[in-house]
PDB file of N, CA, C and O in Angstrom:
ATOM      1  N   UNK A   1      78.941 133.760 102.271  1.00  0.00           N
ATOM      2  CA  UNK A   1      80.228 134.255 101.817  1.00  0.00           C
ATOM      3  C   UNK A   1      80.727 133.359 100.674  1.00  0.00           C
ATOM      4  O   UNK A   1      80.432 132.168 100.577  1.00  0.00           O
ATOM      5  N   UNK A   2      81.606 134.122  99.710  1.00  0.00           N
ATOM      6  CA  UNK A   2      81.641 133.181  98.224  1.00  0.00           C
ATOM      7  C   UNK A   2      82.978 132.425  98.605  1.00  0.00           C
ATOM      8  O   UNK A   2      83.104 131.233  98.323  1.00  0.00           O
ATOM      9  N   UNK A   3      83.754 132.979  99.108  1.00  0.00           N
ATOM     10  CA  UNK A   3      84.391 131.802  99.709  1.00  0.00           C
ATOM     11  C   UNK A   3      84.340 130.635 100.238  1.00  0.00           C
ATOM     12  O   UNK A   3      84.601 129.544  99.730  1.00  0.00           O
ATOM     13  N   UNK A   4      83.902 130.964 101.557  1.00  0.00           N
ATOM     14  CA  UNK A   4      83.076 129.660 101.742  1.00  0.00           C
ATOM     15  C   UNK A   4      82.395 128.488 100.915  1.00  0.00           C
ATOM     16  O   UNK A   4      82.688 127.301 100.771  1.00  0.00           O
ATOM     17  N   UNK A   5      81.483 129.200 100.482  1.00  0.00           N
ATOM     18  CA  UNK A   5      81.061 127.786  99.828  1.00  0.00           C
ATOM     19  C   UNK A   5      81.831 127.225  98.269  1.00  0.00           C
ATOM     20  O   UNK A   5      81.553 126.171  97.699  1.00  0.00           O
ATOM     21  N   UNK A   6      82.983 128.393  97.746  1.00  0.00           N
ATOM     22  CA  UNK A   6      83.900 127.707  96.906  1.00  0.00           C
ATOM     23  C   UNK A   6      84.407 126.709  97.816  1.00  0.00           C
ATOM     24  O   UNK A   6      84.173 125.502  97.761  1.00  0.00           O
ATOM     25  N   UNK A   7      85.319 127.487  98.893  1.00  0.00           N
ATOM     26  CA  UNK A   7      86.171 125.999  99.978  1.00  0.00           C
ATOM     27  C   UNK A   7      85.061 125.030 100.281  1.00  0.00           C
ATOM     28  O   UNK A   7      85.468 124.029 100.870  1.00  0.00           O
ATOM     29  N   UNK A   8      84.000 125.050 100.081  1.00  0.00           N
ATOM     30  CA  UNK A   8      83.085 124.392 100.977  1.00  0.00           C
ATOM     31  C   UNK A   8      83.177 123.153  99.789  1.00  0.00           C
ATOM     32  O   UNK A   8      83.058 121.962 100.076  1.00  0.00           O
ATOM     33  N   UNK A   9      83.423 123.688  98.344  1.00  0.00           N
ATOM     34  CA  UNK A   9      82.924 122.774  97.494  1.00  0.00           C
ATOM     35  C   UNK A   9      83.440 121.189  96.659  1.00  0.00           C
ATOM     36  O   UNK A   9      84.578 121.336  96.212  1.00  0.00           O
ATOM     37  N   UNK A  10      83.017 120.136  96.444  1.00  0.00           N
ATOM     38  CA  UNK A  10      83.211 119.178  96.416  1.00  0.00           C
ATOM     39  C   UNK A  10      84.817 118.816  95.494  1.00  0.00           C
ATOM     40  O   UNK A  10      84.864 119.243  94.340  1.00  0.00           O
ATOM     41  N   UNK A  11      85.622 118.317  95.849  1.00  0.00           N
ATOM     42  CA  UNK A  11      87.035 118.870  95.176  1.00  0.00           C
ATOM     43  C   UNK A  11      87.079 117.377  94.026  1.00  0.00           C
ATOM     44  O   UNK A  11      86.608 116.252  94.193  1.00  0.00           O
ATOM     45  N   UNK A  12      87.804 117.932  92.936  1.00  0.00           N
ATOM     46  CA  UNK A  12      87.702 116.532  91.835  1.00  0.00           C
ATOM     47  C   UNK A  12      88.980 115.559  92.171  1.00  0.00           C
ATOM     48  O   UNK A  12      90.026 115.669  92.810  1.00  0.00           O
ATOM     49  N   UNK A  13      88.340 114.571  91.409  1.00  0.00           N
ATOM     50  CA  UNK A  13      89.896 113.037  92.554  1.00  0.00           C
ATOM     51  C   UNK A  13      91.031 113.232  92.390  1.00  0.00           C
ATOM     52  O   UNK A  13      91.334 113.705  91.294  1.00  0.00           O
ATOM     53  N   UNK A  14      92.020 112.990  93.278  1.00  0.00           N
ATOM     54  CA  UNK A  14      93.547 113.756  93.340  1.00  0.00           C
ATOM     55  C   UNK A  14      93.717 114.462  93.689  1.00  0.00           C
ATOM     56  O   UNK A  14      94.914 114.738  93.756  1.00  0.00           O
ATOM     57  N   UNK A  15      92.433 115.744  94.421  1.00  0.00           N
ATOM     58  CA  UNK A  15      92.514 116.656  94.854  1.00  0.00           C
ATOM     59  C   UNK A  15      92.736 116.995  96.356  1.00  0.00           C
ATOM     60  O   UNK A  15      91.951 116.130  96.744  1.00  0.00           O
ATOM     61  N   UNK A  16      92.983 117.313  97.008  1.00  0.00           N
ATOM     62  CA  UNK A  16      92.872 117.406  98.675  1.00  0.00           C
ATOM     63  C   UNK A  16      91.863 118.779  99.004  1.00  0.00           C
ATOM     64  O   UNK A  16      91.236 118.805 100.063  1.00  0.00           O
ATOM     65  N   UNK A  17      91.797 119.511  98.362  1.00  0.00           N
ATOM     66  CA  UNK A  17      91.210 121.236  98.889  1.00  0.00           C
ATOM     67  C   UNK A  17      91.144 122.022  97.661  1.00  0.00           C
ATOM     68  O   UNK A  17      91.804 121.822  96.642  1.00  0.00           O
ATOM     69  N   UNK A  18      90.334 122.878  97.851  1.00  0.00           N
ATOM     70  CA  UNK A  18      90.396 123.982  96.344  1.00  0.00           C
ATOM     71  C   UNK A  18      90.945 124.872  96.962  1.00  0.00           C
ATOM     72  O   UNK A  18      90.457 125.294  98.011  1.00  0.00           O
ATOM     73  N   UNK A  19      92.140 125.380  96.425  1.00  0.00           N
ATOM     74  CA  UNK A  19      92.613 127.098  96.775  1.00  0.00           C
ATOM     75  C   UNK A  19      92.521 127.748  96.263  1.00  0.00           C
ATOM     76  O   UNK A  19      92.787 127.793  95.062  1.00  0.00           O
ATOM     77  N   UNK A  20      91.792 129.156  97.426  1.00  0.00           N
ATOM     78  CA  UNK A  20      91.782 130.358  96.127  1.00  0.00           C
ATOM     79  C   UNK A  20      92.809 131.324  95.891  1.00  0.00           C
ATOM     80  O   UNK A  20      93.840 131.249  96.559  1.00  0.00           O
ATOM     81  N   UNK A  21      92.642 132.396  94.866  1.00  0.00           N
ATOM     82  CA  UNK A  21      93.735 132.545  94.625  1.00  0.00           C
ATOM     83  C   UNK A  21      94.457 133.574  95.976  1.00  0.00           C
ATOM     84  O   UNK A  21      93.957 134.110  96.964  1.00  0.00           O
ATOM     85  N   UNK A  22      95.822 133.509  95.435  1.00  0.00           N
ATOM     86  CA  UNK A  22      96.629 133.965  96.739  1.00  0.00           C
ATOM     87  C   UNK A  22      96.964 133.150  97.788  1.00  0.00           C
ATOM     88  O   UNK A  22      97.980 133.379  98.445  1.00  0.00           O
ATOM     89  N   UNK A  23      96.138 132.101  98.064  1.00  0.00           N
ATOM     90  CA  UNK A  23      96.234 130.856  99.305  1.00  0.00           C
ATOM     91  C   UNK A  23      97.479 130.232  98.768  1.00  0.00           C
ATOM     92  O   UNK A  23      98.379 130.267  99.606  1.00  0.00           O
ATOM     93  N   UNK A  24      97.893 129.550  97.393  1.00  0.00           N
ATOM     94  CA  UNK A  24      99.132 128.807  97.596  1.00  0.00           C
ATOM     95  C   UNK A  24     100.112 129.717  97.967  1.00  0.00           C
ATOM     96  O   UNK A  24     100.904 129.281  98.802  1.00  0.00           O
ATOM     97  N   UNK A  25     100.320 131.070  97.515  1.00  0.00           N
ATOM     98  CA  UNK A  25     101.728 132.060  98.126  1.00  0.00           C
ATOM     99  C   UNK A  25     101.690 131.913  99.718  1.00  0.00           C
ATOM    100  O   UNK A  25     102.641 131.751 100.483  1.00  0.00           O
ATOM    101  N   UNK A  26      99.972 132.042 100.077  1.00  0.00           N
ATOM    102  CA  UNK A  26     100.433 132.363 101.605  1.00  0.00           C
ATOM    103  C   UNK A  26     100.718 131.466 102.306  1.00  0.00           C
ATOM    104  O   UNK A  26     101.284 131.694 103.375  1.00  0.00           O
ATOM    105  N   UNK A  27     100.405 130.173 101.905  1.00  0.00           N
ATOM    106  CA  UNK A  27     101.103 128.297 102.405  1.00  0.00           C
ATOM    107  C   UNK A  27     102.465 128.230 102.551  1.00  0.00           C
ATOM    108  O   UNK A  27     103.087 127.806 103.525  1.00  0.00           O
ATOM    109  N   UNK A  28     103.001 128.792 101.252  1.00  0.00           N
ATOM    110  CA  UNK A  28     104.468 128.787 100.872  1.00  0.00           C
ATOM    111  C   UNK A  28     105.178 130.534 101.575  1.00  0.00           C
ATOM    112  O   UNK A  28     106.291 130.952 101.253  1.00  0.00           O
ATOM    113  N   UNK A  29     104.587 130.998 102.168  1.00  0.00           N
ATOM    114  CA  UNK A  29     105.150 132.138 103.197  1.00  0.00           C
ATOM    115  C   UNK A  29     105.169 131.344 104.685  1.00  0.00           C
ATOM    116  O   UNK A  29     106.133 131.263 105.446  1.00  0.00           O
ATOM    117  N   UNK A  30     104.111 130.904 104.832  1.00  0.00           N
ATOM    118  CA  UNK A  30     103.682 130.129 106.106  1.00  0.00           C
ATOM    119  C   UNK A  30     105.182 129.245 106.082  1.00  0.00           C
ATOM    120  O   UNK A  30     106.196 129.929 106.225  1.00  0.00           O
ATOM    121  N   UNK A  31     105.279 128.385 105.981  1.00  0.00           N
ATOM    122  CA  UNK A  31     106.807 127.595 105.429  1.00  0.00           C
ATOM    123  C   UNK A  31     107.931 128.078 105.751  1.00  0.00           C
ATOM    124  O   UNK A  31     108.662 127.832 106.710  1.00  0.00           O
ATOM    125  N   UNK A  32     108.080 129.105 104.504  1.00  0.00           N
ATOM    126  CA  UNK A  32     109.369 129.887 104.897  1.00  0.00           C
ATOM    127  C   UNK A  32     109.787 130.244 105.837  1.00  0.00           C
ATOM    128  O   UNK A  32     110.922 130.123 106.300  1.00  0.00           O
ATOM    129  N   UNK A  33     108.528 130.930 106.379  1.00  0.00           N
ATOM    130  CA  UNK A  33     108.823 131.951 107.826  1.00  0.00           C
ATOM    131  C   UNK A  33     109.189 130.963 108.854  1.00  0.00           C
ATOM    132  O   UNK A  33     109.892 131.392 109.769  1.00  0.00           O
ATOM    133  N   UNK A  34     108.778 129.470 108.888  1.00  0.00           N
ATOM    134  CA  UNK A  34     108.555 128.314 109.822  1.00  0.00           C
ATOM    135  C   UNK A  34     110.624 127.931 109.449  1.00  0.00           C
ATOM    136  O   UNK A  34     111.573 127.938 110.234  1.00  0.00           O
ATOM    137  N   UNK A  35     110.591 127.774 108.603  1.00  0.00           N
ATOM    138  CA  UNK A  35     111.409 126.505 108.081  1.00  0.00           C
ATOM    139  C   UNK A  35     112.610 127.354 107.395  1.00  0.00           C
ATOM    140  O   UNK A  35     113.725 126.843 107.284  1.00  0.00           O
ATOM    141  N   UNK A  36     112.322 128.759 106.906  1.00  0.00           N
ATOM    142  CA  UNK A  36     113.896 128.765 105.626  1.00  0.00           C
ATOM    143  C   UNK A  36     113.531 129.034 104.546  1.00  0.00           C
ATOM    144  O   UNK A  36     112.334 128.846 104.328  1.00  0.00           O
ATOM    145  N   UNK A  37     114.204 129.462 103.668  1.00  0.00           N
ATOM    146  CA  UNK A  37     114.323 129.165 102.330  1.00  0.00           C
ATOM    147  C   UNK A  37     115.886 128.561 101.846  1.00  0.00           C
ATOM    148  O   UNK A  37     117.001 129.002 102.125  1.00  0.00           O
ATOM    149  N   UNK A  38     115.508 127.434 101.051  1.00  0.00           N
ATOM    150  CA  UNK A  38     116.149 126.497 100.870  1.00  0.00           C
ATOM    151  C   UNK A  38     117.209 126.844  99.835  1.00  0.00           C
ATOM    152  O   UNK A  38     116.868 127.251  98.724  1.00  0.00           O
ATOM    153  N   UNK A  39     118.471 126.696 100.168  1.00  0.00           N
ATOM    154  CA  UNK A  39     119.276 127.604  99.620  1.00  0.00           C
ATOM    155  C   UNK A  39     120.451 126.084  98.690  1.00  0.00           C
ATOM    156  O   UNK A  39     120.790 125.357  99.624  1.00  0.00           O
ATOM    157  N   UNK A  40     120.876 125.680  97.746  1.00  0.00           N
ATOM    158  CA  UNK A  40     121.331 125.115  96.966  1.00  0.00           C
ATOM    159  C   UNK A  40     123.047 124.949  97.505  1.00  0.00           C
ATOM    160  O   UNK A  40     123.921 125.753  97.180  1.00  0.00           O
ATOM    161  N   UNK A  41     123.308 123.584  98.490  1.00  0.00           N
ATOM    162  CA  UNK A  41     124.588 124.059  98.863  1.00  0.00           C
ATOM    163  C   UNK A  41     125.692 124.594  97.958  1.00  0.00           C
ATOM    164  O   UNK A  41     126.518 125.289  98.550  1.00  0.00           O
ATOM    165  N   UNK A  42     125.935 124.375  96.301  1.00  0.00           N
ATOM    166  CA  UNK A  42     126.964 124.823  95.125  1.00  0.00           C
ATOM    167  C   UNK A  42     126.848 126.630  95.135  1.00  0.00           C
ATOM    168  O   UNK A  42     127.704 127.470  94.856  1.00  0.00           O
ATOM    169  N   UNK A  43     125.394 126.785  95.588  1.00  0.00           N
ATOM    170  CA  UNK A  43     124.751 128.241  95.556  1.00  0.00           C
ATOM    171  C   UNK A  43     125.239 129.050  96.432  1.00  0.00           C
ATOM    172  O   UNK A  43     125.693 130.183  96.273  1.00  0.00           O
ATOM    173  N   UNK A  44     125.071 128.106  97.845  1.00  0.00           N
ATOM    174  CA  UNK A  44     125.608 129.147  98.698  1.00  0.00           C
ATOM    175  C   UNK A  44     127.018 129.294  99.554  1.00  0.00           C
ATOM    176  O   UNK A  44     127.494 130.015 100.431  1.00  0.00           O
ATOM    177  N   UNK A  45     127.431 127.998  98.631  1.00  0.00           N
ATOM    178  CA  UNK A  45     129.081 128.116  98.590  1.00  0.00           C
ATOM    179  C   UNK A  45     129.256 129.146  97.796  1.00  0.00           C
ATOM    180  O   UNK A  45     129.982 129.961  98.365  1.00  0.00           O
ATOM    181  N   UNK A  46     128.806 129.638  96.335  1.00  0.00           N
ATOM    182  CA  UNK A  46     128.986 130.760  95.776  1.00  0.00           C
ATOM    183  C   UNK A  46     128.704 132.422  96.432  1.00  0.00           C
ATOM    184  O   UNK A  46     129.197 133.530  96.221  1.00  0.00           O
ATOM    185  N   UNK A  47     127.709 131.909  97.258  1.00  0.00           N
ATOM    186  CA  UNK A  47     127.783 132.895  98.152  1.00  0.00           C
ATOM    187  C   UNK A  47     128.446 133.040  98.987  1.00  0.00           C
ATOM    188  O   UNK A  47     128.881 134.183  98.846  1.00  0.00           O
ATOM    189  N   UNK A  48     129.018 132.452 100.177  1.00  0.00           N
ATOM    190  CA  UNK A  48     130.124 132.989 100.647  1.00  0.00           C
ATOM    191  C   UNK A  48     131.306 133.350 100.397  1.00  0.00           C
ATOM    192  O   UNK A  48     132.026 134.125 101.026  1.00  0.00           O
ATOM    193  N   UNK A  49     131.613 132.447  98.928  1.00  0.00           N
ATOM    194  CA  UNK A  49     133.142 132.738  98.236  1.00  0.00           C
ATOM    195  C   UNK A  49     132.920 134.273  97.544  1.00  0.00           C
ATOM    196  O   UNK A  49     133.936 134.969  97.536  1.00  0.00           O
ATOM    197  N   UNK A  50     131.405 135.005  96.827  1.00  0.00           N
ATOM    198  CA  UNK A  50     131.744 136.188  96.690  1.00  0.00           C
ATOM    199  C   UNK A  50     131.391 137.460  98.077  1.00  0.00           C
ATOM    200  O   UNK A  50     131.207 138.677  98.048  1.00  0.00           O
ATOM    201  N   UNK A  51     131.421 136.530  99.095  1.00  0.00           N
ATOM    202  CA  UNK A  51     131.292 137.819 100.158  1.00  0.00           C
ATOM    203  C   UNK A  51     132.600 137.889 100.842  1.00  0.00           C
ATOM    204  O   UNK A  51     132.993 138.937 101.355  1.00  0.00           O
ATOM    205  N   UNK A  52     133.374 136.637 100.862  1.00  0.00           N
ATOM    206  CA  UNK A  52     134.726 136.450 101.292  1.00  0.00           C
ATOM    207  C   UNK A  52     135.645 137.383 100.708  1.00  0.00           C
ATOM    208  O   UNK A  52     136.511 137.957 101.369  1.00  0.00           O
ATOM    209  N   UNK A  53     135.343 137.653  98.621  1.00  0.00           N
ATOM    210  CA  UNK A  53     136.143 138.366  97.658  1.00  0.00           C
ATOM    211  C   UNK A  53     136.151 139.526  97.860  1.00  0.00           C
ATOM    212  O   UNK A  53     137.078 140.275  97.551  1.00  0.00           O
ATOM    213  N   UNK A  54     134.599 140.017  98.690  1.00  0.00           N
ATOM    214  CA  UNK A  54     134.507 141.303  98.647  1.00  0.00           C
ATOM    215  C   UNK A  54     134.660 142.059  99.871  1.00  0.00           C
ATOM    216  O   UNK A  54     134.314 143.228 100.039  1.00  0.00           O
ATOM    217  N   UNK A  55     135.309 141.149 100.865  1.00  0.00           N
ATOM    218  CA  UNK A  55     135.885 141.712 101.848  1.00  0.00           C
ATOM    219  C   UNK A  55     134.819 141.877 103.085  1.00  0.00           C
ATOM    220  O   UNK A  55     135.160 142.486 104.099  1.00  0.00           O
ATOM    221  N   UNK A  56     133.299 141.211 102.929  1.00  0.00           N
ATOM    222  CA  UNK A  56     132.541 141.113 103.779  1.00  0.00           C
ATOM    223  C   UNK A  56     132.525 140.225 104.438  1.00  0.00           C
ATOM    224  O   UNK A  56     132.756 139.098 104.000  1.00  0.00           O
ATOM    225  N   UNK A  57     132.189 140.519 105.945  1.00  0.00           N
ATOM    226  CA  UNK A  57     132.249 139.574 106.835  1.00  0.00           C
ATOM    227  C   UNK A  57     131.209 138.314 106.381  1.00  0.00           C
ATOM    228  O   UNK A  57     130.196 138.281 105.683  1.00  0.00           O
ATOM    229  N   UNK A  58     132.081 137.157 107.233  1.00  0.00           N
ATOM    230  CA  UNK A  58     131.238 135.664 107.057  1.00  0.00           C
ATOM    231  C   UNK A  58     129.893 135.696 107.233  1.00  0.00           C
ATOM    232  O   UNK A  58     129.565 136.553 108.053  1.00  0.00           O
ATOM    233  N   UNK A  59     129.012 135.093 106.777  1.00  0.00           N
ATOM    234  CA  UNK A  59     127.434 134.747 106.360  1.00  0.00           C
ATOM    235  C   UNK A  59     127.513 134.005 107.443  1.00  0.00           C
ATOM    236  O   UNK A  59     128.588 133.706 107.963  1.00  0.00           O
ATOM    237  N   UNK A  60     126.605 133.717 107.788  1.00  0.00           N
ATOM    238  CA  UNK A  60     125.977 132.353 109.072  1.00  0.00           C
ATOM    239  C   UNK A  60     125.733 131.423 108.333  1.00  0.00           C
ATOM    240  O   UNK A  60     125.307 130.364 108.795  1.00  0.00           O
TER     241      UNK A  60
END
């Protein structure tokens, strides 16, 4: 399988693993789904101040 022996293959220094493509999105889904997406507290003060304006109930 060509995968395999790409992952299989010797990675250059600084490297930890070769990923192929699509593997870093699905690391960084893996994450999210675990952990969040990381929301900017100035950001999501802006977000509740325009859901407050618009008469929608409070955010969690």
């Amino acid at each position: 399988d060509l995968v395999k022996v790409i992952k299989g293959s010797k990675t250059r220094p600084g490297f930890k693993e070769i990923l192929i493509p699509g593997e870093p999105e699905y690391l960084t889904e893996k994450v999210r789904l675990r952990d969040g997406i990381y929301v900017p507290e100035k950001t999501w003060e802006e977000i509740v101040n325009l859901a407050k304006k618009l008469g929608l109930s409070q955010i969690p």
